[in-house]
Backbone bond lengths (Angstrom), bond angles and torsions (degrees), N, CA, C in turn:
res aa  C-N    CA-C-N  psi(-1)  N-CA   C-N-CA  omega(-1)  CA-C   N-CA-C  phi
1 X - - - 1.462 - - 1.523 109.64 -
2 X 1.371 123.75 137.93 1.109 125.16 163.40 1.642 132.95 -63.56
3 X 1.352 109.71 143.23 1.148 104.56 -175.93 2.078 113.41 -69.73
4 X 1.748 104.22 137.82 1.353 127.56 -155.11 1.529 115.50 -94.24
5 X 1.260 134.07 102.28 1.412 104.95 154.13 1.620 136.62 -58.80
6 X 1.502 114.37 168.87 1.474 90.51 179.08 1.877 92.47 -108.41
7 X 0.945 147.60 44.42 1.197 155.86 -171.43 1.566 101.90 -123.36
8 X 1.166 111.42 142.13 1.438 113.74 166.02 1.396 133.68 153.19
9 X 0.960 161.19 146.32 1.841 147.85 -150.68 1.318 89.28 -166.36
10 X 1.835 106.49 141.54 1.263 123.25 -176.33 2.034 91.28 -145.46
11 X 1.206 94.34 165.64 1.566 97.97 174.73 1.671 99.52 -142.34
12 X 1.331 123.04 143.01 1.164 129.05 170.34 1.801 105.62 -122.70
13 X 1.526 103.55 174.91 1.279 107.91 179.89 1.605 106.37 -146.15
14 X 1.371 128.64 150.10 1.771 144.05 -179.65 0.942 111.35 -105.70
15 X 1.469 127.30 -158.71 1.508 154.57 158.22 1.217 114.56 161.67
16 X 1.568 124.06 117.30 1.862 116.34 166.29 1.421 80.37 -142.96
17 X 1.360 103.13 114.66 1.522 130.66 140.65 2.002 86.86 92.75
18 X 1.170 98.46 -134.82 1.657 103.88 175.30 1.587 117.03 -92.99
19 X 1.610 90.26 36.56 1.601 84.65 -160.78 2.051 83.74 -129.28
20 X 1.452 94.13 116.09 1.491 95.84 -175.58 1.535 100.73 -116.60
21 X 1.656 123.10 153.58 1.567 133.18 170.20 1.607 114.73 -141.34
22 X 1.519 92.68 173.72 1.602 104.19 -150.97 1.488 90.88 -144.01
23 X 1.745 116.04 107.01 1.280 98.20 171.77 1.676 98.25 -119.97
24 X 1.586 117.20 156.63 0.917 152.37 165.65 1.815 114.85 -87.92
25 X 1.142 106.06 144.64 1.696 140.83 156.00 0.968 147.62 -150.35
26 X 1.099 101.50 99.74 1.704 105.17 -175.06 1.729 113.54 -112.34
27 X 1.837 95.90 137.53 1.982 68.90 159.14 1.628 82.65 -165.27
28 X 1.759 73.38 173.53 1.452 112.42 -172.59 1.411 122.67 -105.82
29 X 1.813 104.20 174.73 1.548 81.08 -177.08 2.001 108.46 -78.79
30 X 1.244 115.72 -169.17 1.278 117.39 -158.68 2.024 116.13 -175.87
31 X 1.468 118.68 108.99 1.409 91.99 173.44 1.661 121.89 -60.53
32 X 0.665 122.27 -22.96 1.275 139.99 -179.76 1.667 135.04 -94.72
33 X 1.254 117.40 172.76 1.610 84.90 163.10 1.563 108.32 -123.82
34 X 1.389 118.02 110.88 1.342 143.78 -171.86 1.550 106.39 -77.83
35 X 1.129 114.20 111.23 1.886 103.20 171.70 1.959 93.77 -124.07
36 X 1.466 110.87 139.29 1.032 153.25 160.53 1.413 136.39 -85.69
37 X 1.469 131.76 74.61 1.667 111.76 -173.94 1.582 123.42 -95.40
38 X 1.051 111.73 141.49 2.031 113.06 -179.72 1.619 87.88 -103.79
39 X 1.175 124.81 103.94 1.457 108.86 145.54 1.650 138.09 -123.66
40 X 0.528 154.65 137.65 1.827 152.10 161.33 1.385 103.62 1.83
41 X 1.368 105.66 134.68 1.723 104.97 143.20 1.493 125.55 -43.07
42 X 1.159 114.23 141.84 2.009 130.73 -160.15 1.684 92.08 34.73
43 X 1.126 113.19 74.51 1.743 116.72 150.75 1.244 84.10 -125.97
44 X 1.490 157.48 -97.23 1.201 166.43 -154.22 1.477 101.63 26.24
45 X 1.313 115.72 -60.60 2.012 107.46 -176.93 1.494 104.36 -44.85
46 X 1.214 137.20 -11.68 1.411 124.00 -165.92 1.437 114.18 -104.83
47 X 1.339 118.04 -15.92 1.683 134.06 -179.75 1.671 93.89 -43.02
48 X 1.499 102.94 -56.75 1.889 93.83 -153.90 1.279 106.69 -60.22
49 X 1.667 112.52 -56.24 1.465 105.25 169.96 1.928 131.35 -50.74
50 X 1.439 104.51 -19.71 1.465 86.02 152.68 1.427 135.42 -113.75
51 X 1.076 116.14 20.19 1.717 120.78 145.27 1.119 117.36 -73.71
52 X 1.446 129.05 -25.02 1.442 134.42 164.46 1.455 129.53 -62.82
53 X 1.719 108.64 -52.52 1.417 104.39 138.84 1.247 145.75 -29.32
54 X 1.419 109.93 -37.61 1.431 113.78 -166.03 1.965 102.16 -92.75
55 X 1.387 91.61 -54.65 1.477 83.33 167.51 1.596 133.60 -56.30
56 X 1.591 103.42 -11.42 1.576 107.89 172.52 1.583 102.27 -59.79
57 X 1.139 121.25 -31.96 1.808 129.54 -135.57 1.693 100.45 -116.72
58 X 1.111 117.74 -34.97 1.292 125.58 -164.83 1.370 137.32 -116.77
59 X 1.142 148.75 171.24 1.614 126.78 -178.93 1.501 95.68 -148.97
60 X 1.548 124.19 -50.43 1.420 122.37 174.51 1.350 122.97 -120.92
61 X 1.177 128.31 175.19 1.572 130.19 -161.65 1.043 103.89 90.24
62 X 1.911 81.18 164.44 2.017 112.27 176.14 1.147 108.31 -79.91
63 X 1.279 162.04 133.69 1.601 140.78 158.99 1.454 99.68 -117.40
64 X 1.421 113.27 149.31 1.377 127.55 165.09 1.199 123.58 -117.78
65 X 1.372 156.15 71.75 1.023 146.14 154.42 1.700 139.00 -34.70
66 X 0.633 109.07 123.84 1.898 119.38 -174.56 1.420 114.98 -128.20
67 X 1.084 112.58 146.01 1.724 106.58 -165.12 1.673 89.26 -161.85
68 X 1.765 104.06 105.79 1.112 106.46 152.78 1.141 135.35 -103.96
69 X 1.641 127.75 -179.87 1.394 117.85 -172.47 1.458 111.51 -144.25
70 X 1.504 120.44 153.24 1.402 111.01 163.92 1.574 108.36 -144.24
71 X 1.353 110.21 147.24 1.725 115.58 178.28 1.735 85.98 -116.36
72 X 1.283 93.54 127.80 1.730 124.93 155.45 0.927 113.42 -78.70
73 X 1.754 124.48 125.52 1.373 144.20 129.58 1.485 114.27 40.06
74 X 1.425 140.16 74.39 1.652 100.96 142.18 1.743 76.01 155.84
75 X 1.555 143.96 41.49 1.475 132.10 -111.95 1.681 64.85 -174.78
76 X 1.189 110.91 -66.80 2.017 115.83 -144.22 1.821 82.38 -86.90
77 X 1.422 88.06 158.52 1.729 99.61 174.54 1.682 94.46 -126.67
78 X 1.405 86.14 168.68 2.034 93.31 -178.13 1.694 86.83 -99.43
79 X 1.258 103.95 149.64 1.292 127.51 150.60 1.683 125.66 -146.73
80 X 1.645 96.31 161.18 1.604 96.78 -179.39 1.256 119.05 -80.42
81 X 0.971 114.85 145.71 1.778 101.74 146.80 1.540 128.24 -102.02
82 X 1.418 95.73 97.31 0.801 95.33 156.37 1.754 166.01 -41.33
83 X 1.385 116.78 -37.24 0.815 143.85 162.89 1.812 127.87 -61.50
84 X 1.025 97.86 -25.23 1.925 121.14 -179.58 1.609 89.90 -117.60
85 X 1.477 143.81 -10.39 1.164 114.11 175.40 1.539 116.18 -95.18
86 X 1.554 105.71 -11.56 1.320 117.48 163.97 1.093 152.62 -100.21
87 X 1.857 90.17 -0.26 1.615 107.65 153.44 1.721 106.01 -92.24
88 X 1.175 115.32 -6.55 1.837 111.88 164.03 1.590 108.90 -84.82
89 X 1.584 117.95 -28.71 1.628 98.18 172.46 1.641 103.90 -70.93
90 X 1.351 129.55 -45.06 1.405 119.18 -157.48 1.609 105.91 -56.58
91 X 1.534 100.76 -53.67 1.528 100.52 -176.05 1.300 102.66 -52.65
92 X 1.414 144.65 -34.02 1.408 114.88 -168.11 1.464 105.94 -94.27
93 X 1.075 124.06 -23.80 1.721 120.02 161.86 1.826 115.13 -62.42
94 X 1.748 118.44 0.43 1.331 118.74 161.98 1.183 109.53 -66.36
95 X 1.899 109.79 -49.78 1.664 131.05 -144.79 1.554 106.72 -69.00
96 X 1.969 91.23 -46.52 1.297 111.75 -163.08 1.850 111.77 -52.07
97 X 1.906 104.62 -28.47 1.323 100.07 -174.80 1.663 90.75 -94.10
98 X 0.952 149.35 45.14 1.319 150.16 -178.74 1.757 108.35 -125.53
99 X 1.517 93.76 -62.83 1.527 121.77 -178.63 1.596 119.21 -100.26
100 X 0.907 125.39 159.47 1.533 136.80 -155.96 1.579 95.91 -113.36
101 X 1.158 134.49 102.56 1.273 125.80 -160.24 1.552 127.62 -163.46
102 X 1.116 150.08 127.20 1.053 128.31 -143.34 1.908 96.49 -109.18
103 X 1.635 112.42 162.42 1.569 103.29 -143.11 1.567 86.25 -76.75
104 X 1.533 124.59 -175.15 1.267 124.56 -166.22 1.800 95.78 -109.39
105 X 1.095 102.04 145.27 1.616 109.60 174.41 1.946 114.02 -71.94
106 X 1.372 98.87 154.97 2.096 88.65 -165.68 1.121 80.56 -80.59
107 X 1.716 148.27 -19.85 1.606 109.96 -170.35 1.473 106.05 -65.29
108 X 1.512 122.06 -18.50 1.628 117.69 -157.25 1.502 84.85 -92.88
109 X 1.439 126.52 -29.19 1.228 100.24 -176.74 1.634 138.50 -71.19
110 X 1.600 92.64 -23.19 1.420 132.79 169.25 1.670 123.73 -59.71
111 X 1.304 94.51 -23.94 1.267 112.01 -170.47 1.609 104.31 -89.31
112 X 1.233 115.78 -12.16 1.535 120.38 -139.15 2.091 91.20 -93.19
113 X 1.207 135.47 121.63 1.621 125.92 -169.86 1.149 100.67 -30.83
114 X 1.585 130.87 176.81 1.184 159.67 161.04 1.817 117.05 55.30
115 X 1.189 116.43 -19.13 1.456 140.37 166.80 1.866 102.70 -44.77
116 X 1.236 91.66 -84.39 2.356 86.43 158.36 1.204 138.06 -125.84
117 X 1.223 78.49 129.84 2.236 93.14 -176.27 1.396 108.69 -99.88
118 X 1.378 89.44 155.63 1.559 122.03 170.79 1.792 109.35 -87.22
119 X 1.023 123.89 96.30 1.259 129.38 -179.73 2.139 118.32 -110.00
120 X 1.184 81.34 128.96 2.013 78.75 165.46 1.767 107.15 -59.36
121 X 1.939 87.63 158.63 1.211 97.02 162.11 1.573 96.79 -75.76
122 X 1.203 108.13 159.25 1.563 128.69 169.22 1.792 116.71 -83.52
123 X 1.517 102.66 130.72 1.682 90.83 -167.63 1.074 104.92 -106.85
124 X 1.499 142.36 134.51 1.417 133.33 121.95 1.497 116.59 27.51
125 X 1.454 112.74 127.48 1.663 113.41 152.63 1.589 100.10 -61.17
126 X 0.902 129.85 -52.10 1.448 127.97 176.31 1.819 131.81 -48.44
127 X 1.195 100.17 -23.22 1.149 127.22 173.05 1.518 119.35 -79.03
128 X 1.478 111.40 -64.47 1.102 138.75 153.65 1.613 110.47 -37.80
129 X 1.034 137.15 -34.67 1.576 144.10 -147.79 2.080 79.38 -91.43
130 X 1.661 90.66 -60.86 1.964 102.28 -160.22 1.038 81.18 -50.30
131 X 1.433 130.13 -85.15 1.554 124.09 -151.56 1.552 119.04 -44.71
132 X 1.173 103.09 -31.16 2.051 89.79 170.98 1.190 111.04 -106.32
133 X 1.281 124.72 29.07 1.839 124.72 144.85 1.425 111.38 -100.54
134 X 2.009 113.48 -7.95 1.374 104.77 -178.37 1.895 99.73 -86.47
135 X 1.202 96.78 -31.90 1.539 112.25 -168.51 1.694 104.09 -62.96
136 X 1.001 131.56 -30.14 1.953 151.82 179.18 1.440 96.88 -83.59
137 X 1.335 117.70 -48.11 1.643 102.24 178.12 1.547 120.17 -84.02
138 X 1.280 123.24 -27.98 1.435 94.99 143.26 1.319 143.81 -111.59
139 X 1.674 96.86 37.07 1.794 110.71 167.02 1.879 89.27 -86.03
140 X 1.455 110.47 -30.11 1.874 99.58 166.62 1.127 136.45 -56.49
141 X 2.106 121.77 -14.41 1.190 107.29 -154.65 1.764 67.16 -127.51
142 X 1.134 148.94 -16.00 1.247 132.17 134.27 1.362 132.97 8.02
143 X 1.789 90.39 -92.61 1.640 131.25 175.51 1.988 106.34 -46.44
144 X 1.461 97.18 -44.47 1.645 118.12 -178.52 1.622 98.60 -56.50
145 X 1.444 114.74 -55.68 1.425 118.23 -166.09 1.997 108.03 -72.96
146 X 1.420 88.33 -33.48 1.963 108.59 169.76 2.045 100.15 -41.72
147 X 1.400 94.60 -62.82 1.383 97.84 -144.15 1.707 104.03 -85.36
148 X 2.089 99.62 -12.74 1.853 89.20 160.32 1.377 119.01 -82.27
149 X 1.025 124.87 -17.77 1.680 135.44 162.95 1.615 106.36 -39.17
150 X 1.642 101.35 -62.06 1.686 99.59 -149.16 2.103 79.80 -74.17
151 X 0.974 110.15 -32.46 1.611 103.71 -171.48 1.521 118.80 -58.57
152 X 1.203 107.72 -33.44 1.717 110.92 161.23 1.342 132.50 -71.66
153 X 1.451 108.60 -46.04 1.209 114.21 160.76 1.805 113.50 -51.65
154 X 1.070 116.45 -58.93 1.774 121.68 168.51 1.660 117.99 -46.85
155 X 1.580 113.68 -26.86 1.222 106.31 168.16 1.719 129.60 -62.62
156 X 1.924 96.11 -46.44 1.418 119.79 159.92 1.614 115.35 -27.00
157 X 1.843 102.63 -71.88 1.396 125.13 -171.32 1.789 97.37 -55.43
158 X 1.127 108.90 -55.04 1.712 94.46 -175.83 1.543 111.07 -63.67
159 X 0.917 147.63 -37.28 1.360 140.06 170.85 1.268 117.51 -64.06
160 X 1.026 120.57 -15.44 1.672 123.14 159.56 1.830 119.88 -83.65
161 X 1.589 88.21 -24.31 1.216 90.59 176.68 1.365 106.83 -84.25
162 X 1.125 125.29 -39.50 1.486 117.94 -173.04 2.026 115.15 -64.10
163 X 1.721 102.39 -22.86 1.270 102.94 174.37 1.226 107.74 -46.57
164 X 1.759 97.92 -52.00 1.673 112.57 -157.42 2.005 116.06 -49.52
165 X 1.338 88.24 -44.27 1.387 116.78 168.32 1.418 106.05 -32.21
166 X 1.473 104.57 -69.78 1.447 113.62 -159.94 2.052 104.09 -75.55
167 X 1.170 121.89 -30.88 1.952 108.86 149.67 0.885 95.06 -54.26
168 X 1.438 147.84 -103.04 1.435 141.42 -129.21 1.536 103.07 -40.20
169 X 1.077 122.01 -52.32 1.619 131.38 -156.22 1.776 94.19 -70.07
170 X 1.818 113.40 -46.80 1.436 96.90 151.02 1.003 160.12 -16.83
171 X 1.416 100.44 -54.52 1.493 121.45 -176.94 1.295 114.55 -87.30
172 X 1.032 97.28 -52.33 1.851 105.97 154.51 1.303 130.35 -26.64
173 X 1.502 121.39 -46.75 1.275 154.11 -178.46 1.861 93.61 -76.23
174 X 1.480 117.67 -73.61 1.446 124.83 -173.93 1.884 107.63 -47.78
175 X 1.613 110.46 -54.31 1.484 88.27 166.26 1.342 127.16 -80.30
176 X 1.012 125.62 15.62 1.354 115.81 -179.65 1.898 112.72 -96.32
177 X 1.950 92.04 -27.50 1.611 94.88 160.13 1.754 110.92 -74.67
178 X 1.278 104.18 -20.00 1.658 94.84 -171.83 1.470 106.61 -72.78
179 X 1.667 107.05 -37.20 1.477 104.60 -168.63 1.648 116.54 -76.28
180 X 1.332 115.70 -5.43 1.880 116.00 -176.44 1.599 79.91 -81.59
181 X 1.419 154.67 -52.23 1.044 127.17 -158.76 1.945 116.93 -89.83
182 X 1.326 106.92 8.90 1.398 134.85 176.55 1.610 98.63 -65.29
183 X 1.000 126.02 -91.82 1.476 113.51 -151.55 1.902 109.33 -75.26
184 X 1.192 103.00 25.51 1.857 114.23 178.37 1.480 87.63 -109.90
185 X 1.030 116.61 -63.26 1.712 111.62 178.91 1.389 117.78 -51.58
186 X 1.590 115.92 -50.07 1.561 109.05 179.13 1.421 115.28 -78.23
187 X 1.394 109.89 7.37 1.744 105.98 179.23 1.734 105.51 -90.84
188 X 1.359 103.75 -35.22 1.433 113.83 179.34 1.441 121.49 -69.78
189 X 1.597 105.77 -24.14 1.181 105.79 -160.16 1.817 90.28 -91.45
190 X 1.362 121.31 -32.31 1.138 145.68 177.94 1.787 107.87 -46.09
191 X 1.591 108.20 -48.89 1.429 122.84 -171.18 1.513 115.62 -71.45
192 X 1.546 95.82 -35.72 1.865 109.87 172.06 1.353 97.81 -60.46
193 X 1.524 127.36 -52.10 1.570 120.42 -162.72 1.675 92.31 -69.00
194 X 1.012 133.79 -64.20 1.529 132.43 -146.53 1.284 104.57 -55.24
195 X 1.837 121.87 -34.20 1.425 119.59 176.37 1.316 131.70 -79.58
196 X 1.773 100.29 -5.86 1.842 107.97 155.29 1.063 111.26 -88.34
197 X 1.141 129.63 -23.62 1.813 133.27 -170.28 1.439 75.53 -82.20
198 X 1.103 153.97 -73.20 1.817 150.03 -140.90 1.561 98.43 -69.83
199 X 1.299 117.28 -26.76 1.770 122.23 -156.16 1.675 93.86 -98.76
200 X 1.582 103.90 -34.08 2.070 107.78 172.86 1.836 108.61 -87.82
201 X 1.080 82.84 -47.17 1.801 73.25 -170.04 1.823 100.14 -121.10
202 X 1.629 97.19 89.96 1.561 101.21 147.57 1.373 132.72 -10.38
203 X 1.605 121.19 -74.62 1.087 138.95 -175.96 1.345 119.46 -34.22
204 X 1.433 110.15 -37.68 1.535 117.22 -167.60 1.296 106.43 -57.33
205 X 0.995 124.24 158.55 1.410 119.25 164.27 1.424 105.61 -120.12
206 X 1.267 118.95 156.19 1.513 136.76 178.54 1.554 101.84 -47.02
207 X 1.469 110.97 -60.67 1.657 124.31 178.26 1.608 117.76 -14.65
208 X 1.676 83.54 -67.54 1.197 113.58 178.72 1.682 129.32 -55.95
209 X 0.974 109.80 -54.09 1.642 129.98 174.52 1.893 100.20 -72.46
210 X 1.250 124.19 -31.74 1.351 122.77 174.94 1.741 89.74 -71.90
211 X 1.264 135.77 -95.79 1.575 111.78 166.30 1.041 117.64 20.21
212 X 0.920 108.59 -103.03 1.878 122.38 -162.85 1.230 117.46 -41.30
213 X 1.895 120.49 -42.61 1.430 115.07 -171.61 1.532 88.62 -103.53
214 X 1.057 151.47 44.09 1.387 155.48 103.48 1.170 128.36 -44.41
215 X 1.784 114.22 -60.51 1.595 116.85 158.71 1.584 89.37 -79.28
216 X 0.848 173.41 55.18 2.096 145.12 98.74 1.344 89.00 -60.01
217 X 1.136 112.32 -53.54 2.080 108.28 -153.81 1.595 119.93 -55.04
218 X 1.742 93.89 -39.23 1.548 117.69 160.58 1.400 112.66 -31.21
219 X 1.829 96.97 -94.61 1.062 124.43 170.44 1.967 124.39 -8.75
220 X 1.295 89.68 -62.03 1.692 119.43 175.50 1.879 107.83 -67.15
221 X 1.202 105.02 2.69 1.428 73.63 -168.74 1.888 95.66 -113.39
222 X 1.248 101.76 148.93 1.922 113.57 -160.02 1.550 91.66 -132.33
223 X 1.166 110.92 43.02 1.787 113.07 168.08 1.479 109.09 -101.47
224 X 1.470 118.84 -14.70 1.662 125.87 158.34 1.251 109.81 -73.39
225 X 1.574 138.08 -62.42 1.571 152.77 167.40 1.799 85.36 -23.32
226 X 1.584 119.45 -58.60 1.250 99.10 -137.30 1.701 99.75 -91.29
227 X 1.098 102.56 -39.00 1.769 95.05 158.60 1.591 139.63 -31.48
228 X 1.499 91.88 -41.82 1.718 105.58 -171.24 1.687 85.58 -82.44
229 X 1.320 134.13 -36.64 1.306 115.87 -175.54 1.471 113.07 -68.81
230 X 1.110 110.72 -22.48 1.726 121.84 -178.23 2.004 106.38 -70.92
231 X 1.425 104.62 -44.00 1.200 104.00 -174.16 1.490 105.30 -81.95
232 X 1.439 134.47 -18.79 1.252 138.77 -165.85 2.060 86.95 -83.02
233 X 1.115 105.22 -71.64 1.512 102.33 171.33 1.878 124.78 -44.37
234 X 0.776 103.26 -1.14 1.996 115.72 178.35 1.901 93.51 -98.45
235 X 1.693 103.77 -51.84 1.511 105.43 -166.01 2.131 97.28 -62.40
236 X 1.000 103.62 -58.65 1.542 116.98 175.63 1.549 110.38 -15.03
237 X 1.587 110.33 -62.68 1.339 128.96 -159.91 1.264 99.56 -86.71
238 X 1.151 124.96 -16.62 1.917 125.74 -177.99 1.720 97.88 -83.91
239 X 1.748 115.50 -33.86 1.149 109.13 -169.53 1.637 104.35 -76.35
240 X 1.057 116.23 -30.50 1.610 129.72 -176.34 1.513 117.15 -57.71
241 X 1.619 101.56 -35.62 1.523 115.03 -173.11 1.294 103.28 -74.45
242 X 1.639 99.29 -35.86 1.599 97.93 -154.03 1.749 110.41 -89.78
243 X 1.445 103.50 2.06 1.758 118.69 179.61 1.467 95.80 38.04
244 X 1.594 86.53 -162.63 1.423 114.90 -164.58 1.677 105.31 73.80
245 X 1.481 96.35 -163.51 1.934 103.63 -168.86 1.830 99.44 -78.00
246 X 1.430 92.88 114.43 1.200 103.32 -161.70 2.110 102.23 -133.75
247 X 1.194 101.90 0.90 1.488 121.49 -158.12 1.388 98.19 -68.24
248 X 1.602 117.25 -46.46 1.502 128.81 -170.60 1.786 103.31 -64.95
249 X 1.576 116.09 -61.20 1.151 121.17 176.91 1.474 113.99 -45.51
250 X 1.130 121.76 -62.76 1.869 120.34 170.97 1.381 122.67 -46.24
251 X 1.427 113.00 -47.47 1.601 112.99 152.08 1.600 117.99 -30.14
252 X 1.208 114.27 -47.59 1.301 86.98 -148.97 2.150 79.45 -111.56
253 X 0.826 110.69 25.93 1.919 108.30 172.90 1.486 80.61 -101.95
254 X 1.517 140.56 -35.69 1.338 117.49 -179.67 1.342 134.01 -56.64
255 X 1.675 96.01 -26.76 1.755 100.92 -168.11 1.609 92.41 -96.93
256 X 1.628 122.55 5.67 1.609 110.26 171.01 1.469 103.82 -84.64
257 X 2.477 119.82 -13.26 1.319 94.86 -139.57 1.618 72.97 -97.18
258 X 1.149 133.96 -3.82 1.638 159.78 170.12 1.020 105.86 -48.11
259 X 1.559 137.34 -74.69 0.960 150.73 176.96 1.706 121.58 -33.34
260 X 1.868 96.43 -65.81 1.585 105.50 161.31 1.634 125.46 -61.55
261 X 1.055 120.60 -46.50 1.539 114.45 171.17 1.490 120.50 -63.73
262 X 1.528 113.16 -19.24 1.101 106.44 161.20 1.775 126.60 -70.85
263 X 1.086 102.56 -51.43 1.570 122.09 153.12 1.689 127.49 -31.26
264 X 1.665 92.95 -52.97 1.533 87.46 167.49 1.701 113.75 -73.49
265 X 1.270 117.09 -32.84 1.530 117.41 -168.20 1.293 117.84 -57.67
266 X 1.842 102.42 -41.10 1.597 102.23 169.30 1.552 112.93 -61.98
267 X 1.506 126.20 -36.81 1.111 103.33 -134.38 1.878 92.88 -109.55
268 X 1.570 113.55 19.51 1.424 141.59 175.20 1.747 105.68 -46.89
269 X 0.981 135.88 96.68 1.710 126.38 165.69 1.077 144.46 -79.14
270 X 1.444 105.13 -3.99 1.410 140.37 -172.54 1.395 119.76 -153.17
271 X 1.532 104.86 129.10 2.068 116.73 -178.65 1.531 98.51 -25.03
272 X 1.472 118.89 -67.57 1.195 104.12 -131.03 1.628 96.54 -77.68
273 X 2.002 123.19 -26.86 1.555 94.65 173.25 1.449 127.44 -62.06
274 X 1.329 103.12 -25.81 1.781 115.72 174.19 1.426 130.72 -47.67
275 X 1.661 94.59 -43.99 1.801 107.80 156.81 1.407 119.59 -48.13
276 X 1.813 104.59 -60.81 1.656 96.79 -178.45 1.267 119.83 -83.33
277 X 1.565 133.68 16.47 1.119 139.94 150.19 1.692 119.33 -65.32
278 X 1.414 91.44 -50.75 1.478 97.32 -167.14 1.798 100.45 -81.17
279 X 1.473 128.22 -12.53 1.537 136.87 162.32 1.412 93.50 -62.55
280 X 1.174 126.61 -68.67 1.127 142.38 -143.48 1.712 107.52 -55.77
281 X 1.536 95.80 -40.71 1.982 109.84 -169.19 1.702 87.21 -82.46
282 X 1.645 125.88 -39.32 1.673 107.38 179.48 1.596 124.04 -51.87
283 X 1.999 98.43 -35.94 1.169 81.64 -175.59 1.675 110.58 -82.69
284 X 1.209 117.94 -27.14 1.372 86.13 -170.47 1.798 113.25 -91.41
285 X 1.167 119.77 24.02 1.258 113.09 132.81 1.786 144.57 -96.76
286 X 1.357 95.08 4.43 1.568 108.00 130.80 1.867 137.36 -62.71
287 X 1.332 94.89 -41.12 1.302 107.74 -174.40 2.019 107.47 -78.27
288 X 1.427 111.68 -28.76 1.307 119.91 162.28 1.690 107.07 -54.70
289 X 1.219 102.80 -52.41 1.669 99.10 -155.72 1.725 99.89 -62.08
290 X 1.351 102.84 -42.17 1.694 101.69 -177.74 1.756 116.39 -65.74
291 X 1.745 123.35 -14.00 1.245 122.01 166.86 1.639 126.76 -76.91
292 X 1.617 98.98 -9.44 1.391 98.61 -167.84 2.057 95.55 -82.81
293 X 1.041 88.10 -8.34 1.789 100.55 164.03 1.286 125.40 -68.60
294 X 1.210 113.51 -31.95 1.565 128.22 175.17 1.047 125.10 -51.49
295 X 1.507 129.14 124.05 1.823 107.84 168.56 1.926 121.90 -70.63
């Protein structure tokens, strides 16, 4: 599977009988996978089946679904009401023996609100059933058009990511030439101190001071830091190849490549590894910002 964004909006379209719909998808990014439905009054039977959809297709993100509808002209029938038109004759056959009045004509009565409605035909459970398996099959080719969106967009994001890849592995490369000339410099610089410490304090002994800048040299050396960044960048590119929801796993190879550049920065003895330390932590918090894109 290719690697996914979680970004993306698709629109689909229906029709059964005079009854046409319009569904929407959109989504965002998301730790999780968040689904959202907008639907019509009496749509509700159709929610479960499309959270099911979505979870067929998806693993992370916000999604919102919306699904509107419209019935065309010629569908609704008029009817009376009866029931309110014959509590409006009685009351006026109260008035009429009250008031002097001549009787009222049915267009005025007809005319009067709630007297005639516009009502649907009434559908079938059976009816009802087709139309929300037609409405799910193309909330499917929707979701289908949803999930080639976020897949293009994710193609983009991985090729940026793989640039990113290829600085890090740079820098990686740059301290690792900085660090072979690292512990020759800190030994020298080490030997100047030990012969003022030997020239102030007698006591010391050579023994001793050989010790100590033994563990500095230790200490100082970032040829482990720079390995684990080398192998963290190998794991990266295996996850990239291997697509699919891969967003969670890269997350957390960032805070391993975090960890080491932090490590090297302290343990830097000289400007120029300190520079590509502190390059080194920009880029891969570039390379974070483009995973939180990932599904």
């Amino acid at each position: 599977m290719p690697v996914a964004s979680m970004t993306g909006f698709a629109r689909g379209t229906g029709r059964d009988g005079q009854l046409t719909w319009t569904w929407e998808a959109k989504s965002v990014n998301g730790r999780g996978l968040d689904i959202r439905c907008r639907l019509p009054a009496g749509m509700d039977s159709i929610e479960p089946g499309a959270r099911r959809a979505v979870a067929e297709r998806f693993r992370r993100g916000s999604l919102v679904l919306s699904l509107q509808t419209d019935r065309a002209p010629g569908e609704s029938r008029v009817r009376v009401n009866r029931v309110a038109l014959d509590q409006l004759v009685a009351i006026l056959g109260e008035l009429r023996r009250e008031v002097d009045a001549a009787p009222p004509a049915i267009d005025g009565l007809l005319n009067i609100r709630g007297i005639v409605e516009l009502v649907d035909e009434e559908e079938s459970p059976e009816d009802q059933d087709r139309r929300a398996a037609a409405m799910l099959a193309s909330l499917d080719e929707t979701l289908d058009a949803l999930r080639a969106a976020r897949q293009e967009e994710g193609g983009r994001i991985a090729t940026v990511l793989s640039d990113q890849l290829d600085t890090i592995a740079g820098l990686a490369d740059a301290a690792a030439d900085c660090a072979t000339l690292q512990p020759a410099a800190l030994r020298r610089r080490l030997e100047e101190q030990v012969a003022e410490l030997l020239d102030a304090v007698p006591q010391l002994t050579e023994e001793r001071l050989s010790q100590e800048v033994a563990l500095l040299l230790v200490k100082a050396d970032v040829r482990e830091e720079i390995d684990r960044v080398r192998v963290h960048v190998a794991a990266a590119r295996e996850l990239l190849a291997q697509g699919g929801p891969c967003g969670r796993r890269l997350d957390f190879l960032c805070q391993e490549f975090n960890r080491e550049a932090n490590t090297l920065c302290s343990k830097a003895a000289d400007v120029e590894l300190t520079r590509i330390g502190l390059e080194l932590k920009a880029a891969i918090d570039q390379f974070r910002e483009q995973t939180q894109n990932v599904e």
